[in-house]
C-alpha positions in Angstrom: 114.9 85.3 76.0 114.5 84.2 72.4 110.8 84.0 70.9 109.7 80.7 69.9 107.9 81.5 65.9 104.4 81.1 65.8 102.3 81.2 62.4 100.2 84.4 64.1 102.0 87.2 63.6 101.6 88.5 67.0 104.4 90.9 67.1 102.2 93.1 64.8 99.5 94.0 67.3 101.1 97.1 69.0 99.7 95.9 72.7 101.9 93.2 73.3 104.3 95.2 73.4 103.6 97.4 76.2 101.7 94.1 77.6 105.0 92.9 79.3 105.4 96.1 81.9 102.2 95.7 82.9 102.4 92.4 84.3 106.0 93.1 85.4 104.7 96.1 87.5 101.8 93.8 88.7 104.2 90.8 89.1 106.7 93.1 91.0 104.1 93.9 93.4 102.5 90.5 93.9 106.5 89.2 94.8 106.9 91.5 97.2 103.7 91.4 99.0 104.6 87.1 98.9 108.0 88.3 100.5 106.9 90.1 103.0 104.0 87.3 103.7 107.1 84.8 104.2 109.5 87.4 106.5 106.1 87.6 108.6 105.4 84.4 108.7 109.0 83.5 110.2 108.7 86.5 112.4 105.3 84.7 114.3 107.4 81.7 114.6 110.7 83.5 116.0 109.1 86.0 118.5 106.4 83.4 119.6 109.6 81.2 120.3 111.5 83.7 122.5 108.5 83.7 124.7 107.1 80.4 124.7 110.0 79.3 127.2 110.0 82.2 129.1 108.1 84.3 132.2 109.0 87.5 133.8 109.1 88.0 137.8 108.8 91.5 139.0 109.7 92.1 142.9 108.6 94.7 144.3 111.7 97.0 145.3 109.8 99.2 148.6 109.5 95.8 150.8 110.8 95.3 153.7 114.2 93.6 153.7 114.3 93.5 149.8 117.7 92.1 149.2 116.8 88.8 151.2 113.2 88.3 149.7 114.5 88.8 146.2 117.5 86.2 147.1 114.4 84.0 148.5 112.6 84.6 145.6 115.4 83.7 143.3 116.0 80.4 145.6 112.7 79.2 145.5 112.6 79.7 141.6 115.8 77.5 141.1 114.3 74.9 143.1 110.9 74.6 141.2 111.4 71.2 138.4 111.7 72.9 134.8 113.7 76.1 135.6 117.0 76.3 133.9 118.1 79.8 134.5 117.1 83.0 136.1 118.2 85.9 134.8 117.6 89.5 137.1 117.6 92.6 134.7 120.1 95.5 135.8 118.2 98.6 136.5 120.3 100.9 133.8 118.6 98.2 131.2 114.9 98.6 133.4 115.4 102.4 132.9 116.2 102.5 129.3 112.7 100.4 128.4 110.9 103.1 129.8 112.4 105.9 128.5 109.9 105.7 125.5 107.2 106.5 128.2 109.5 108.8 130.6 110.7 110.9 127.9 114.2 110.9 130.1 116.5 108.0 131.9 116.6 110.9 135.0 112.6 110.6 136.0 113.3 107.0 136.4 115.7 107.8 139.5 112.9 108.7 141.8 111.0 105.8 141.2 111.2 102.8 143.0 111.8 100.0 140.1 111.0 96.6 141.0 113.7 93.4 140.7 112.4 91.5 137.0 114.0 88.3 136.6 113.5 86.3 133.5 113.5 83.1 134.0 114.1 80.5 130.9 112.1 76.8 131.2 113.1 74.2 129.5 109.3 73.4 127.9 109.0 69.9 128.8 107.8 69.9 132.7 104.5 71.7 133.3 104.5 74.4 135.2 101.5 75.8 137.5 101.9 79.9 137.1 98.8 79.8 139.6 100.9 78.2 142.4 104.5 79.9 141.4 102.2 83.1 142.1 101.0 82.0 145.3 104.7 80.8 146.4 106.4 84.1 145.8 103.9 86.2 147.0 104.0 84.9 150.6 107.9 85.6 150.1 107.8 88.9 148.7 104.0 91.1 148.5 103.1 92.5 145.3 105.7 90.1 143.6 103.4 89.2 139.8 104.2 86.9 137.8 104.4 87.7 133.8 103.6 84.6 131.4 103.5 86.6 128.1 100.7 84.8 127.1 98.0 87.5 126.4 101.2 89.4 124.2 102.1 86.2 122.2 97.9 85.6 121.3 97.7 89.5 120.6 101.2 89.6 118.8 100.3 86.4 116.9 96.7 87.5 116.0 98.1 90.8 114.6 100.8 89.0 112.3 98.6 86.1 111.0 95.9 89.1 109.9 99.3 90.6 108.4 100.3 88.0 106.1 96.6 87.1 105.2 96.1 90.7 104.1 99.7 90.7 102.0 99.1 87.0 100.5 95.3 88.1 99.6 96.9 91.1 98.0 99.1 88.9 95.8 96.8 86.5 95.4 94.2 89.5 93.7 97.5 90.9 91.8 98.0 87.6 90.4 94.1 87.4 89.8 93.8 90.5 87.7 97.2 88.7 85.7 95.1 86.3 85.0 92.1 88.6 83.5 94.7 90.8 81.9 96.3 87.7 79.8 92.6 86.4 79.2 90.9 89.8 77.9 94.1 90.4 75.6 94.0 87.1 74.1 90.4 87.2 73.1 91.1 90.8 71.4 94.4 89.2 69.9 91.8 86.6 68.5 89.7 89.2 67.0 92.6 91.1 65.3 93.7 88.0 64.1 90.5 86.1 62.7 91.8 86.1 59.2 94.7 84.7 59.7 92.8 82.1 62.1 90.4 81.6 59.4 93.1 80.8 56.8 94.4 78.4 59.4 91.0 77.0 59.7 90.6 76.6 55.8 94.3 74.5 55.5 92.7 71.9 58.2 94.3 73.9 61.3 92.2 71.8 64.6 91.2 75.0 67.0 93.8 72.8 69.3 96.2 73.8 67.7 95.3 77.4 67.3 95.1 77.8 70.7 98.4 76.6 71.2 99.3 79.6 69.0 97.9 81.9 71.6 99.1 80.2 74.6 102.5 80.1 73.3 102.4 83.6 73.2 101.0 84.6 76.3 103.4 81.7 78.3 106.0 84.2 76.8 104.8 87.5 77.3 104.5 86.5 80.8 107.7 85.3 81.3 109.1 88.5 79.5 107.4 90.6 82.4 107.7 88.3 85.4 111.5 87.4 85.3 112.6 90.8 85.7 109.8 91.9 87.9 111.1 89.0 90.2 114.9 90.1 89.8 113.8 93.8 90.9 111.6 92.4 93.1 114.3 90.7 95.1 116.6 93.5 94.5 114.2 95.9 96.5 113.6 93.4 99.1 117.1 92.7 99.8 117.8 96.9 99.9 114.9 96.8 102.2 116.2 94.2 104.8 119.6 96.1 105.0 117.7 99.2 106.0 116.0 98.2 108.6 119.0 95.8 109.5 120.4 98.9 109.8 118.0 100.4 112.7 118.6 97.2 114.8 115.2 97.8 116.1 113.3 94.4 117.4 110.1 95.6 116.9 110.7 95.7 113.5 110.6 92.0 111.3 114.0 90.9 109.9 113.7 91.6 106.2 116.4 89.4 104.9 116.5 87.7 101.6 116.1 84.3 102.0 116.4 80.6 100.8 112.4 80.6 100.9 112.7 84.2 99.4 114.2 83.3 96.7 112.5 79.9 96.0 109.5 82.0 95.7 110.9 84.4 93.4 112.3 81.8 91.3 108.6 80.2 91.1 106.7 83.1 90.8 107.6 83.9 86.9 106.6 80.3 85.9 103.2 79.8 88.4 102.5 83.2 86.5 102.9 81.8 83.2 101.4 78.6 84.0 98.4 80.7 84.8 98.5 82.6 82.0 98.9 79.7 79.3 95.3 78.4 81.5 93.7 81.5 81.2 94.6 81.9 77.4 93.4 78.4 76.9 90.2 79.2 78.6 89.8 82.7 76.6 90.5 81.4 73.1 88.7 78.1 73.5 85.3 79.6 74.5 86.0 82.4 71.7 86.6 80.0 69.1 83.1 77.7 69.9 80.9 81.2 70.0 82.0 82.7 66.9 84.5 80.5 64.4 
């Protein structure tokens, strides 16, 4: 990126030159926190949306007559308005999602595993999970009915304190960006007051000494956020194709995105936006204490 001349020599002053990695390391970190905020953020809306439309029956399998309760149970559920499909899980799939507690698929065989259907609504009639409850039960004893609710509030709770933490994180990064560019600038003022002062004495307005400054931190910042942001994506993107890899669903999909990378294409310049401010802000008050 070429450098736009200023009348300050800035290039001089031996800490703007190691001024760039610092913000790039602090930039690198604030993108990725902001990425993760955005996978978790469509992760709340994904999972919450596999559930919303959804409740689990579980039939009791040590009934009486189990086969024709369960195919009552089923009929009854196809007749209620706002069902659209009933799905029973096989008992090789029941027996795998509790190996994590069984420690083996052949303790399952001596228990006696219920019937769970999942059964899909189509979310515009309202349905009465009190009476469903009622209406099975006198089929089939012990039959409960599962509306997911308390694990989408818990689920969704847990996430939105997630990407608060992770955006409150970048938001700090970004902060101490901020303080960073303004503390340098006022000592880049300091190391420079008599070439300021020579300004001042040709009729130089403190306008457009500031300007000087600005211009150079705008730059500096760009010369540490742009590749921050390009590793930053790089690292993401490696990420998502590891746990992509695990094809776990516990886990959030960590996929570089369109909003990904509209992010990290507006992070470098909402960084040097802020620090052109900050600069402003530094050099400004500097100038009115002491020139």
């Amino acid at each position: 990126m070429k450098k736009k001349k200023t009348d300050i020599y800035f290039s001089g002053d031996d800490s703007h030159a190691f001024l760039p990695w610092v913000i790039g390391i602090m930039a690198c970190m604030a993108a990725l926190f902001l990425c993760i905020s955005v996978s978790v953020s469509n992760w709340i809306i994904d999972r919450s949306g596999d559930y919303s439309n959804s409740f689990t029956v579980s039939v009791p399998s040590n009934i009486e007559d189990f086969p024709v309760k369960l195919a009552e149970v089923k009929k009854t559920l196809n007749s209620m308005p706002g069902i659209i499909k009933i799905s029973e899980l096989s008992q090789d799939k029941l027996k795998t999602m509790l190996k994590p507690w069984l420690g083996n698929l052949e303790s399952a065989d001596s228990l006696p595993l219920p019937a769970v259907l999942d059964v899909t609504t189509d979310n515009v009639a309202s349905i009465d999970y009190k009476i469903v409850a009622t209406r099975l039960t006198k089929i089939a004893a012990g039959t409960q009915v599962d509306t997911h609710e308390a694990w989408i509030a818990s689920f969704s709770n847990f996430s939105s304190t997630l990407r608060v933490i992770m955006s409150l994180l970048a938001v700090l990064i970004i902060g101490g960006l901020a303080l960073i560019i303004a503390f340098s600038s006022r000592a880049a003022l300091k190391l420079h007051s008599r070439t300021v002062n020579l300004l001042h004495s040709i009729g130089a307005e403190d306008s457009y000494i500031m300007q000087q400054f600005q211009q150079e931190a705008f730059m500096i910042t760009l010369r540490g956020t742009v590749p921050a942001s390009l590793i930053a994506g790089g690292a993401y993107w490696m990420s998502g194709k590891y746990i992509s890899a695990l094809q776990s669903n516990i886990l959030p999909a960590m996929m570089l995105g369109f909003s990904h990378i509209l992010l990290l294409v507006i992070l470098p310049l909402a960084c040097a936006g802020i620090a052109w401010i900050a600069a402003r802000i530094s050099v400004n008050k500097q100038l009115q204490r002491v020139l």
